[in-house]
SEFIVEX-191725 format. One record per residue (C-alpha): residue in one letter; x, y, z. Coordinates in steps of 0.02 Angstrom, whole numbers, padded with zeros to 5 digits. Example, Ala and Ser with C-alpha at 12.3 -4.5 7.8 and 13.67 -1.06 7.14 Angstrom:
! residues 2
<r><rest>A</rest><x>00615</x><y>-00225</y><z>00390</z></r>
<r><rest>S</rest><x>00684</x><y>-00053</y><z>00357</z></r>
! end
This chain:
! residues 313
<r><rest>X</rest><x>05589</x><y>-06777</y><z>-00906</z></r>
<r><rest>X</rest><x>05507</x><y>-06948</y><z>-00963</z></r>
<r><rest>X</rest><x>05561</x><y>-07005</y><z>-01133</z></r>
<r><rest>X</rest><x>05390</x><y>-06984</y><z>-01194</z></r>
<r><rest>X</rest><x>05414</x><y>-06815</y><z>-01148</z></r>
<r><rest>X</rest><x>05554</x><y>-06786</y><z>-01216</z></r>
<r><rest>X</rest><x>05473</x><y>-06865</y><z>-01388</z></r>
<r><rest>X</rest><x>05341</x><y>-06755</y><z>-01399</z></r>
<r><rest>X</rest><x>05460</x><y>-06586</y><z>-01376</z></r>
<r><rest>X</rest><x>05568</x><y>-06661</y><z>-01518</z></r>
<r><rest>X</rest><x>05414</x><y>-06669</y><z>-01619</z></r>
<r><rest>X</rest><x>05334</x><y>-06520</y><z>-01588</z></r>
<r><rest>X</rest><x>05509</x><y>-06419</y><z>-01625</z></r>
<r><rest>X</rest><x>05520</x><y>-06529</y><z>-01780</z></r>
<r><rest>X</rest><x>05348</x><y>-06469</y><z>-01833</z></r>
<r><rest>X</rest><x>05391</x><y>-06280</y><z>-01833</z></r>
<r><rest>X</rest><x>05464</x><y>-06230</y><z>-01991</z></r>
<r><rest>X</rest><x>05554</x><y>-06088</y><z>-01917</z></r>
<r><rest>X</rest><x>05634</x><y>-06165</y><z>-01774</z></r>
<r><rest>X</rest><x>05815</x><y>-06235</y><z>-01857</z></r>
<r><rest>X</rest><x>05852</x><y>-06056</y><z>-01901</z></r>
<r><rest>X</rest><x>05814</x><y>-06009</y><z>-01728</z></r>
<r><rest>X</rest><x>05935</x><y>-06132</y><z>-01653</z></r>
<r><rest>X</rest><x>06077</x><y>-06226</y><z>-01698</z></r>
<r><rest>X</rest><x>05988</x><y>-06376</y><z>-01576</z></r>
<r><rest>X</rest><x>05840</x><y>-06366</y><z>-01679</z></r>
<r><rest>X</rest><x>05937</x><y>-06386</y><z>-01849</z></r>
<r><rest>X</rest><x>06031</x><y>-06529</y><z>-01793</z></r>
<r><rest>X</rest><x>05879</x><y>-06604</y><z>-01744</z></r>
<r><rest>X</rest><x>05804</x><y>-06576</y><z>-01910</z></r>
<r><rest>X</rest><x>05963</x><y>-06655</y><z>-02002</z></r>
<r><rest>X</rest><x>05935</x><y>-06802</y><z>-01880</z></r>
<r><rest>X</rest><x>05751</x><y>-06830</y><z>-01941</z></r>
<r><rest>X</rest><x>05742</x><y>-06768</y><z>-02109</z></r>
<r><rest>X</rest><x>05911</x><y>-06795</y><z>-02170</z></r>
<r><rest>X</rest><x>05948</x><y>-06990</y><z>-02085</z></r>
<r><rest>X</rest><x>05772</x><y>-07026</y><z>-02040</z></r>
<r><rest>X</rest><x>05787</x><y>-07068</y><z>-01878</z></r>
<r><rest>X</rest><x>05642</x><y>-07079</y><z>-01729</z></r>
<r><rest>X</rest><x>05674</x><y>-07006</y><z>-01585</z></r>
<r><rest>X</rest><x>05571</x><y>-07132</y><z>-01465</z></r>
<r><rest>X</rest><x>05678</x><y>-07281</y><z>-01555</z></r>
<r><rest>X</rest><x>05725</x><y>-07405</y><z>-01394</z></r>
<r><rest>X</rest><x>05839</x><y>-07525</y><z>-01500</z></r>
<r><rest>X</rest><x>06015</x><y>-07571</y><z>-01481</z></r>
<r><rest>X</rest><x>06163</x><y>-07533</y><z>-01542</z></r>
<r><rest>X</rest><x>06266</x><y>-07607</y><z>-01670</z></r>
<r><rest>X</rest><x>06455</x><y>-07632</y><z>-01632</z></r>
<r><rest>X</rest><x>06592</x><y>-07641</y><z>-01771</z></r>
<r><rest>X</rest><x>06673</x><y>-07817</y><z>-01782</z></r>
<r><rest>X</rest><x>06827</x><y>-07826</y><z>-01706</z></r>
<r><rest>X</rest><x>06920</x><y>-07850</y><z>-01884</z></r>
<r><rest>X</rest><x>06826</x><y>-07678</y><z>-01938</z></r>
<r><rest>X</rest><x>06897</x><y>-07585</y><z>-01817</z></r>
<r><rest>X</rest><x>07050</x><y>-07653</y><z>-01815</z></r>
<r><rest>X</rest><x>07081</x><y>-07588</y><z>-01978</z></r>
<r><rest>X</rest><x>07001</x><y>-07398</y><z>-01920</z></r>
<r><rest>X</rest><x>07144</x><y>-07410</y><z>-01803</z></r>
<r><rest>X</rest><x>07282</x><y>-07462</y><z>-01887</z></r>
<r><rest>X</rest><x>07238</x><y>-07334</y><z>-02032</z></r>
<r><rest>X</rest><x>07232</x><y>-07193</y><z>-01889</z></r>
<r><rest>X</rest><x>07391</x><y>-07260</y><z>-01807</z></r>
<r><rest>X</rest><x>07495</x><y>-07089</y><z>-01801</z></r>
<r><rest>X</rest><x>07363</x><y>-06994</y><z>-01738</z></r>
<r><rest>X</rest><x>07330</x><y>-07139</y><z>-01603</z></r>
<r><rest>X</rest><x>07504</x><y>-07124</y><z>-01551</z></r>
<r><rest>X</rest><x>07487</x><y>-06922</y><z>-01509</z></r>
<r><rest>X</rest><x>07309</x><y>-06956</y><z>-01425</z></r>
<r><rest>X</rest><x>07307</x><y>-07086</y><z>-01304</z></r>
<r><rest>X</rest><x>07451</x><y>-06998</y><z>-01196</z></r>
<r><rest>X</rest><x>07337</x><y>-06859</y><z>-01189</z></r>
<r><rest>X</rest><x>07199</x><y>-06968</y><z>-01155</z></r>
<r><rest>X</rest><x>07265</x><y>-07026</y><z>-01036</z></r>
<r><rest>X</rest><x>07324</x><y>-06870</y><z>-00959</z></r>
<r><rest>X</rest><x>07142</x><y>-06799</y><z>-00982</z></r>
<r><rest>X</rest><x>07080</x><y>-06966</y><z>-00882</z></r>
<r><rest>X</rest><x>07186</x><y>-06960</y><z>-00740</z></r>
<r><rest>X</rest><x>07104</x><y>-06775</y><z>-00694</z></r>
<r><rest>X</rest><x>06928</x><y>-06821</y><z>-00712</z></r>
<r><rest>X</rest><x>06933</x><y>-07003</y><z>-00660</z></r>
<r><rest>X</rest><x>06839</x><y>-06946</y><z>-00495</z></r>
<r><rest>X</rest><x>06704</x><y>-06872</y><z>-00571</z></r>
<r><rest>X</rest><x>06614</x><y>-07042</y><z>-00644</z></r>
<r><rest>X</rest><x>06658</x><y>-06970</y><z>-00832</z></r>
<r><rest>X</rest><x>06756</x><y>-07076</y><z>-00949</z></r>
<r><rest>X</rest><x>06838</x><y>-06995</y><z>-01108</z></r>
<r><rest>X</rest><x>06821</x><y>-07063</y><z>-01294</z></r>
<r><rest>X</rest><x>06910</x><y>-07037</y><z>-01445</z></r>
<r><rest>X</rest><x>06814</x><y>-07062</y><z>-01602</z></r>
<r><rest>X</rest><x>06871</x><y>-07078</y><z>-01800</z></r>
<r><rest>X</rest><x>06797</x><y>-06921</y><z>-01933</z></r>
<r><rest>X</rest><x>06658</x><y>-07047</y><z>-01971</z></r>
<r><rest>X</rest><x>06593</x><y>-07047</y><z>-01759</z></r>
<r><rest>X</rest><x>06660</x><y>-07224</y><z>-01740</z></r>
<r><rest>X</rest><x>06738</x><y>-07246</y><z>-01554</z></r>
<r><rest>X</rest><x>06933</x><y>-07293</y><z>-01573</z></r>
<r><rest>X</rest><x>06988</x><y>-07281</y><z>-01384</z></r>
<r><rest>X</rest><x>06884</x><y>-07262</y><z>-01224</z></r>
<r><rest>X</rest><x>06957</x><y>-07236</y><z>-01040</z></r>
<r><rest>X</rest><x>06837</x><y>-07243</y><z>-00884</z></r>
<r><rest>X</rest><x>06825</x><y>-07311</y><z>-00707</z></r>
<r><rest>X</rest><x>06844</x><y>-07492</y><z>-00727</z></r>
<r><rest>X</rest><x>06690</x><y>-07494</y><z>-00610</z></r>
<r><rest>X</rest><x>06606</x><y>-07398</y><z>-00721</z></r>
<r><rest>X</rest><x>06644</x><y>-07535</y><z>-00885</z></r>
<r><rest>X</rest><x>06477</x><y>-07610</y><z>-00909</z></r>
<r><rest>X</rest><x>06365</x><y>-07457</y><z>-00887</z></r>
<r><rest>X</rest><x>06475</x><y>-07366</y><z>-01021</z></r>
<r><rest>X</rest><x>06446</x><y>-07517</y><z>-01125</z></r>
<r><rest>X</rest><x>06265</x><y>-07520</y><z>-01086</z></r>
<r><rest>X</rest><x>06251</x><y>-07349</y><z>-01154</z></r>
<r><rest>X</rest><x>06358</x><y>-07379</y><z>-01310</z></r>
<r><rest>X</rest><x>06510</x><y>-07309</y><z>-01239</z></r>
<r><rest>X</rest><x>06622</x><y>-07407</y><z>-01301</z></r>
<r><rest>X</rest><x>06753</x><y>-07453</y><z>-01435</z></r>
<r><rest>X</rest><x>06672</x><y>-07487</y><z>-01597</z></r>
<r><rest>X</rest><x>06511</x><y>-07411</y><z>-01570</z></r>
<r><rest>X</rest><x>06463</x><y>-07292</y><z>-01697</z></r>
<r><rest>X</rest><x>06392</x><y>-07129</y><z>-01618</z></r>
<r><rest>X</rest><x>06379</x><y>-07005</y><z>-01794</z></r>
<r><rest>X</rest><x>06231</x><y>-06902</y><z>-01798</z></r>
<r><rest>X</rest><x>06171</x><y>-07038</y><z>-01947</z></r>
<r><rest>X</rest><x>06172</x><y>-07170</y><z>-01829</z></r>
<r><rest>X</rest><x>06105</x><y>-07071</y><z>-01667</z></r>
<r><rest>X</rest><x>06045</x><y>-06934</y><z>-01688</z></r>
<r><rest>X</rest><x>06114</x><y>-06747</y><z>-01591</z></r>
<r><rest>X</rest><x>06220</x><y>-06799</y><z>-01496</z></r>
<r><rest>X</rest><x>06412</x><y>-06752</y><z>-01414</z></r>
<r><rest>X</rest><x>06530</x><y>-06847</y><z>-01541</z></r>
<r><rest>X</rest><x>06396</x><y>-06845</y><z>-01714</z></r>
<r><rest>X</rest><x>06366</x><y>-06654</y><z>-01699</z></r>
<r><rest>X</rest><x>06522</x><y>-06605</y><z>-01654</z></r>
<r><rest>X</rest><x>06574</x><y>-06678</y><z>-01811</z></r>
<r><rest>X</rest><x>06432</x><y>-06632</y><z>-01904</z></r>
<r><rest>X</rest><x>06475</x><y>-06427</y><z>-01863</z></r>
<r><rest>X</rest><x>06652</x><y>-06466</y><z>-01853</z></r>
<r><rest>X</rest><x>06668</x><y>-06325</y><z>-01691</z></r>
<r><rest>X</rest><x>06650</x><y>-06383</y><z>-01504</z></r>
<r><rest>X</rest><x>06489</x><y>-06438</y><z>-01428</z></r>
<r><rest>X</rest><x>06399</x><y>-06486</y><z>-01263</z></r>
<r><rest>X</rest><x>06253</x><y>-06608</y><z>-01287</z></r>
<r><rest>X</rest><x>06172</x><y>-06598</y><z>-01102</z></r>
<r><rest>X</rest><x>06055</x><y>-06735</y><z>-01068</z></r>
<r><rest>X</rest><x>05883</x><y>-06685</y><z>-01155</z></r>
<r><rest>X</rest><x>05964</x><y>-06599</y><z>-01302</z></r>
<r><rest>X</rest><x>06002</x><y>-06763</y><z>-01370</z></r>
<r><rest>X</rest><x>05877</x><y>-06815</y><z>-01519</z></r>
<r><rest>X</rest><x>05849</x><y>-06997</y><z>-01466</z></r>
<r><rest>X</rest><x>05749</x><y>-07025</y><z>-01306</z></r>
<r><rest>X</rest><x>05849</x><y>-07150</y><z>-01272</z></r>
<r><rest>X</rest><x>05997</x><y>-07035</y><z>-01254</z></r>
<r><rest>X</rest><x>05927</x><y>-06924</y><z>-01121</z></r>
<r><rest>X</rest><x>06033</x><y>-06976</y><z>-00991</z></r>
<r><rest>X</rest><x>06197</x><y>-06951</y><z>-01031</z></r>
<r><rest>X</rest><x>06296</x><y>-06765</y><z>-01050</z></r>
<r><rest>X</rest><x>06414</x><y>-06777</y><z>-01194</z></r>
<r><rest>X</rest><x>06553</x><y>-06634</y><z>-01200</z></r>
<r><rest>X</rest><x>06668</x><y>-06642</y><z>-01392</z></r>
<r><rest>X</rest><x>06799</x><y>-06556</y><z>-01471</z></r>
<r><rest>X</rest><x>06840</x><y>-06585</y><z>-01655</z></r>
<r><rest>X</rest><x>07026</x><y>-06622</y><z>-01695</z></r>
<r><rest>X</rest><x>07083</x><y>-06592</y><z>-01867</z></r>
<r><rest>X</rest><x>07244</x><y>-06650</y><z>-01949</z></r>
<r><rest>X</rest><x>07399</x><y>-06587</y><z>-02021</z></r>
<r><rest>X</rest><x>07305</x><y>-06513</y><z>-02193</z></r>
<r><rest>X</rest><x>07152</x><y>-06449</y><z>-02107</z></r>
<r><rest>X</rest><x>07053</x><y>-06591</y><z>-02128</z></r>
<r><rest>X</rest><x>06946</x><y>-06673</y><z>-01983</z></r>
<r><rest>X</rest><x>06997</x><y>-06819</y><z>-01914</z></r>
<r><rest>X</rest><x>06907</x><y>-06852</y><z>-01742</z></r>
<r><rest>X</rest><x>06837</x><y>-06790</y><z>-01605</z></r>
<r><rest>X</rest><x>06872</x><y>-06782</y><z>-01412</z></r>
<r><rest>X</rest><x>06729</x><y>-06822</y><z>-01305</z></r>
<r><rest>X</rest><x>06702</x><y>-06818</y><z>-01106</z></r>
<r><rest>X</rest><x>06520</x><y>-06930</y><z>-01057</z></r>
<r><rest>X</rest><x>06440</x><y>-06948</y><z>-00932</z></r>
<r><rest>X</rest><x>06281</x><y>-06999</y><z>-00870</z></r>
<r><rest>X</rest><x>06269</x><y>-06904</y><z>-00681</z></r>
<r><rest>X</rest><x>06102</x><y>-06829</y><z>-00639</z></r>
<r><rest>X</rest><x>06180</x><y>-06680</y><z>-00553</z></r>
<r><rest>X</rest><x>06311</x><y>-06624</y><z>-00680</z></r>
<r><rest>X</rest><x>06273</x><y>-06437</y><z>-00699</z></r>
<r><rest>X</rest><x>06305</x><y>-06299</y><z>-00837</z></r>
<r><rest>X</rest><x>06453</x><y>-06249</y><z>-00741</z></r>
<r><rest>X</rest><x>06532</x><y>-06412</y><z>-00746</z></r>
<r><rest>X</rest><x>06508</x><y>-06430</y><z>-00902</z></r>
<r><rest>X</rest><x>06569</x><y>-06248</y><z>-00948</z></r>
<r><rest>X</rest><x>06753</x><y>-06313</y><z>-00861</z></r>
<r><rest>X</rest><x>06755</x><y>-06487</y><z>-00923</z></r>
<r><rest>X</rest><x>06728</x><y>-06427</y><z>-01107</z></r>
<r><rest>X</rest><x>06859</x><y>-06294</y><z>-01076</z></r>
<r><rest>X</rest><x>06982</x><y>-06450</y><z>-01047</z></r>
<r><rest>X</rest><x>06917</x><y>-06561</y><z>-01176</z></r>
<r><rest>X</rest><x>06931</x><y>-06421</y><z>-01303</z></r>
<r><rest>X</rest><x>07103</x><y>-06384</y><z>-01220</z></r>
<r><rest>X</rest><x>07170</x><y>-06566</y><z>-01245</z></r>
<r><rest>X</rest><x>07106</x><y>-06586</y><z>-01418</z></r>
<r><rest>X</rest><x>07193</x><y>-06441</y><z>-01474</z></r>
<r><rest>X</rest><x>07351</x><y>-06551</y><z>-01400</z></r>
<r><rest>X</rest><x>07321</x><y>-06648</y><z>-01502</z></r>
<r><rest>X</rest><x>07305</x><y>-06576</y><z>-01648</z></r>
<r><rest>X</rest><x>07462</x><y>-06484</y><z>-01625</z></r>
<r><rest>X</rest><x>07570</x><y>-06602</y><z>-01588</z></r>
<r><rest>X</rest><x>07516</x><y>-06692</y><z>-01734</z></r>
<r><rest>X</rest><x>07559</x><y>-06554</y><z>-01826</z></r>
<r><rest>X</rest><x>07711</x><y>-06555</y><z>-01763</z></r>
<r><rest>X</rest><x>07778</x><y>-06731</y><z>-01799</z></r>
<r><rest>X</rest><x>07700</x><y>-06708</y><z>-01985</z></r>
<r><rest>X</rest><x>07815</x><y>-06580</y><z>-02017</z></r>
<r><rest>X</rest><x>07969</x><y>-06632</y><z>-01900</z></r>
<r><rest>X</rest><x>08129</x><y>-06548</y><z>-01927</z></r>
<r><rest>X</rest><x>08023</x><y>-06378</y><z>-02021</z></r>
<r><rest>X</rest><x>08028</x><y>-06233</y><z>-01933</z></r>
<r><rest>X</rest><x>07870</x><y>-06221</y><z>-01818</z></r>
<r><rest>X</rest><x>07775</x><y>-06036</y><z>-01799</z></r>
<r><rest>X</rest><x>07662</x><y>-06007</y><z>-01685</z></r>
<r><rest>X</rest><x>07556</x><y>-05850</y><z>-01745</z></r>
<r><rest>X</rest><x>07397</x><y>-05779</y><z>-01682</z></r>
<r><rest>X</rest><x>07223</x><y>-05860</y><z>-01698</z></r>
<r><rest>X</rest><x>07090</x><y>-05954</y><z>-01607</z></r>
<r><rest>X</rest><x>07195</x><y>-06096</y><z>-01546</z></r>
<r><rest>X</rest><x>07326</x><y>-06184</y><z>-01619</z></r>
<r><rest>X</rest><x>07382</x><y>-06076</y><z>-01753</z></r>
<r><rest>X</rest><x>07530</x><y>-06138</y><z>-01818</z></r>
<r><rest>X</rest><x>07623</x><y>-06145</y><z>-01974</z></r>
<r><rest>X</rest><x>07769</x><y>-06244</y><z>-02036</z></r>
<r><rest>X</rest><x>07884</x><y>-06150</y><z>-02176</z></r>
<r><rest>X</rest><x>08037</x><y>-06258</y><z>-02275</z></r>
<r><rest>X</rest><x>08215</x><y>-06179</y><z>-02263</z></r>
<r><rest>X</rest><x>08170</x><y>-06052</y><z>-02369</z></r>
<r><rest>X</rest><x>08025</x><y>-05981</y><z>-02264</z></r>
<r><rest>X</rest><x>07895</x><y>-06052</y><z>-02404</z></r>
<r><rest>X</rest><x>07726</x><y>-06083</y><z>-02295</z></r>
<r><rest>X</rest><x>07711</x><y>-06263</y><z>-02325</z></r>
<r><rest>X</rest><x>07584</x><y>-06315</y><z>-02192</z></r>
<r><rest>X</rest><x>07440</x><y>-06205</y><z>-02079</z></r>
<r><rest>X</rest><x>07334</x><y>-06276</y><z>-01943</z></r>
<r><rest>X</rest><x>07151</x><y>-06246</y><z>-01930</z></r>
<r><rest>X</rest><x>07159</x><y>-06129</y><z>-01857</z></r>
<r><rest>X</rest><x>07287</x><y>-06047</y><z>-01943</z></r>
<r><rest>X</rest><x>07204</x><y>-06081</y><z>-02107</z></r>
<r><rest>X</rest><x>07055</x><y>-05980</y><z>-02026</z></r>
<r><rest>X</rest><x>07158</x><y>-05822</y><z>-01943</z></r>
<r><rest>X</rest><x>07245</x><y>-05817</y><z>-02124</z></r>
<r><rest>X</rest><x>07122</x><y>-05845</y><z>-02256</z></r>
<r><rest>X</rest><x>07195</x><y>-05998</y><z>-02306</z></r>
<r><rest>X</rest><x>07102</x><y>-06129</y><z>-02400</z></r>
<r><rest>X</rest><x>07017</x><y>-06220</y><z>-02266</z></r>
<r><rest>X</rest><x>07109</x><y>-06396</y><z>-02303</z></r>
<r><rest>X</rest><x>07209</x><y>-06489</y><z>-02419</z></r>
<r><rest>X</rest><x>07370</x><y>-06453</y><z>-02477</z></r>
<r><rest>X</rest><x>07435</x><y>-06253</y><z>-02467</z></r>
<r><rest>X</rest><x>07495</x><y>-06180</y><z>-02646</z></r>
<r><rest>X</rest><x>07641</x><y>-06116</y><z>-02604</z></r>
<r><rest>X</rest><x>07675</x><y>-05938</y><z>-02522</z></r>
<r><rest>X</rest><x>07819</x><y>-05835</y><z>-02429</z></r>
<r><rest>X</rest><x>07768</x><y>-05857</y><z>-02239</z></r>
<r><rest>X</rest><x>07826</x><y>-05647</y><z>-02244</z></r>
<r><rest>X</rest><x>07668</x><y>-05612</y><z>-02353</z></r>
<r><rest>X</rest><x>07547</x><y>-05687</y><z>-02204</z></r>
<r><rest>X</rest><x>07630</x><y>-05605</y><z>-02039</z></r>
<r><rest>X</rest><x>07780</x><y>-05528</y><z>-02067</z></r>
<r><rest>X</rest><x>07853</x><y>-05362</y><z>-02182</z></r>
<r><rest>X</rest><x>08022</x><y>-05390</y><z>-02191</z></r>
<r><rest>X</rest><x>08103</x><y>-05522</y><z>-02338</z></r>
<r><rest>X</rest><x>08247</x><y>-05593</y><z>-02214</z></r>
<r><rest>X</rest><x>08174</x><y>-05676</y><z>-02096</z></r>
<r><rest>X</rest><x>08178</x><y>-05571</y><z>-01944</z></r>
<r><rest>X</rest><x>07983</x><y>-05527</y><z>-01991</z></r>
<r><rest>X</rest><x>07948</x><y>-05693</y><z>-01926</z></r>
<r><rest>X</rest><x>08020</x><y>-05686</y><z>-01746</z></r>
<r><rest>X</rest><x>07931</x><y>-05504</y><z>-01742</z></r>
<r><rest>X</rest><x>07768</x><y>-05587</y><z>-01782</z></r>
<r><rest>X</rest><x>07810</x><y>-05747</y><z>-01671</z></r>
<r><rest>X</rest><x>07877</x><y>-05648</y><z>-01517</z></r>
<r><rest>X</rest><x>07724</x><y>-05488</y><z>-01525</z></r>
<r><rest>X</rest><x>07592</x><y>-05653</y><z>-01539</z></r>
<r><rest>X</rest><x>07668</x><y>-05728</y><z>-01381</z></r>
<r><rest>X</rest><x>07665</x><y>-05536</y><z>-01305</z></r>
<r><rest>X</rest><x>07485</x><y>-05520</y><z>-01343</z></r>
<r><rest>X</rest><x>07437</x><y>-05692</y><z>-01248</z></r>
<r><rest>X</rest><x>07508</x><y>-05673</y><z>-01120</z></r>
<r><rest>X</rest><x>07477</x><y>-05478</y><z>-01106</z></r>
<r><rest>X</rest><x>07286</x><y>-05541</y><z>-01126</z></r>
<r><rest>X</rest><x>07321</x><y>-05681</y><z>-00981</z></r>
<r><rest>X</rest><x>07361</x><y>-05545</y><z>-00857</z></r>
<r><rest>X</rest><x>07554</x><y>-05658</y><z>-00872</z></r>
<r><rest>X</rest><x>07482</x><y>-05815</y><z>-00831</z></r>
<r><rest>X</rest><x>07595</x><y>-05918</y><z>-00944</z></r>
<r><rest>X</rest><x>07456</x><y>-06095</y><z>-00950</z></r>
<r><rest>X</rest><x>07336</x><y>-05985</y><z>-01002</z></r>
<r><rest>X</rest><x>07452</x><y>-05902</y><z>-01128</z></r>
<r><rest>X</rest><x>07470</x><y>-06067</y><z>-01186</z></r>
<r><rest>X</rest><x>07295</x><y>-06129</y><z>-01187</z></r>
<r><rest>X</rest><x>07244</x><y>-05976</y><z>-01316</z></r>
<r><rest>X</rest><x>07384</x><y>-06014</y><z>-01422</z></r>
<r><rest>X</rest><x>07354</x><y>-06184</y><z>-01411</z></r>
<r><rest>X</rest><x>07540</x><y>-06258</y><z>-01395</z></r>
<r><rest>X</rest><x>07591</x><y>-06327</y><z>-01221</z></r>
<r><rest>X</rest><x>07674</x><y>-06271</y><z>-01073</z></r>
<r><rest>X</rest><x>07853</x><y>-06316</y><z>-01087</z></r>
<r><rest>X</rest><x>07846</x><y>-06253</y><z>-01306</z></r>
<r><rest>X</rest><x>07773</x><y>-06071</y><z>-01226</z></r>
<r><rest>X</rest><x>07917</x><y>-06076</y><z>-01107</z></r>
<r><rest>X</rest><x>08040</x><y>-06134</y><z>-01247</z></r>
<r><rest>X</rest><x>07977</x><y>-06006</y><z>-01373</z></r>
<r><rest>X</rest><x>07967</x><y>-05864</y><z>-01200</z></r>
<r><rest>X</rest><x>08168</x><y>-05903</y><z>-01184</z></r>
<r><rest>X</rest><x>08215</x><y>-05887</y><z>-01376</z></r>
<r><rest>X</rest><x>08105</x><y>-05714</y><z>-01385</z></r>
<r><rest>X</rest><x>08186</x><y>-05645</y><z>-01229</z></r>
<r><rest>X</rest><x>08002</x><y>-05628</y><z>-01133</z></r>
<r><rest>X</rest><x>07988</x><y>-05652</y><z>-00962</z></r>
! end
């Protein structure tokens, strides 16, 4: 597809008045015209944030730095071969850390890959990092569903990654810009993006509340709560905000972690709830204990921890 091409099917889905509540594309393609004003056959450059600017991004997002770039990393070192690179970005869409091929340095920073670079749907448009932020839920952006012509090129795979209260605080993003990456690429590589932001986002969890007692209970993901020494809920997840009808971020009123997943007042509700959540996951993963792990969203050696003190096998 040309980019002219391109322009003129942005245009004529703009045009239909229907079409954003046909397709969560089209709406977010919609926000990037009507809401930020943007033009799709726009061929200029990029601005960059000074290095003093960004500095200061990453110093305030320090903690969450430290959790991420080991699992950057880690995420890196399987996909190096593949001519992707992997980017972590800031809740506003500004790039904090980027790891590719060191071959591959200047055509990521042709293409605006690269630290400082600001890539919310404000600045360009649909796109991997902006909408994934924007709809705060995973996304793949493959080449031509990007809004700016400009754009076409590249296949853009996020997760978002919220923080210890719910609230977002980045996203995970895998780019690329191969001509043959296919659906079912794309289908795997999101399934380890959104695997490694949930990482993440647990282990930051984690170290927030370090030395509360950690339960893992069932959701989508990484359902967690941490409860104080007298089982008082004082932190949830996301996703455990979501699986218990918890307000959706900010600070939790206080509540007896009993009243959300267990019966009994003592305590031993709890492990009942912990232990039949790991049951179900890994009933549901035919005993496959990674992919236990990867719907509960904790890692490998906490499953086999939590398998031990439960007594499953």
């Amino acid at each position: 597809m040309t980019h002219q091409e391109h322009v003129d099917r942005v245009m004529e889905t703009l045009s239909s008045g229907s079409a954003a509540a046909r397709s969560r594309l089209a709406a977010s393609w919609q926000r990037s015209a009507r809401n930020h004003g943007l033009d799709p056959s726009n061929v200029h450059g990029r601005d960059g944030l000074i290095h003093k600017d960004l500095a200061e991004r990453k110093e305030r997002a320090g903690a969450f730095l430290k959790v991420a770039n080991p699992q950057m990393d880690n995420l890196f070192r399987m996909i190096s071969h593949s001519g992707c690179g992997v980017l972590l970005t800031d809740a506003d869409g500004i790039i904090l850390e980027q790891r590719c091929a060191t071959a591959d340095n200047d055509a990521f920073d042709d293409w605006g890959l690269s630290a400082g670079r600001d890539w919310s749907e404000a600045a360009e448009g649909t796109n991997g990092i902006g909408t994934c932020l924007a709809e705060q839920r995973a996304v793949t952006i493959h080449r031509g569903d990007h809004f700016m012509a400009r754009n076409i090129g590249m296949s853009c795979i996020d997760a978002p990654i919220f923080g210890p209260e719910g609230e977002l605080i980045g996203a995970l993003d895998v780019s690329s810009a191969r001509a043959d990456q296919t659906e079912a690429y794309n289908r795997l590589m999101g399934a380890m993006v959104l695997q490694t932001a949930q990482t993440i986002e647990t282990e930051v969890f984690r170290q927030t509340y370090s030395g509360k007692r950690i339960i893992v209970t069932e959701g989508d993901g990484a359902a967690l709560l941490a409860v104080d020494g007298d089982d008082i809920v004082i932190g949830a997840t996301k996703a455990a905000r979501r699986a218990l009808g918890l307000a959706s971020s900010g600070a939790l009123a206080p509540r007896p972690a009993v009243d959300l997943i267990g019966r009994d007042g003592d305590g031993a509700g709890l492990d009942r709830a912990e232990k039949a959540a790991l049951a179900r996951a890994l009933a549901r993963a035919d005993g496959n204990v990674t992919a236990a792990a990867r719907a509960l969203g904790i890692g490998r050696a906490t499953i086999y921890r939590l398998m031990k003190r439960h007594g499953l096998s």
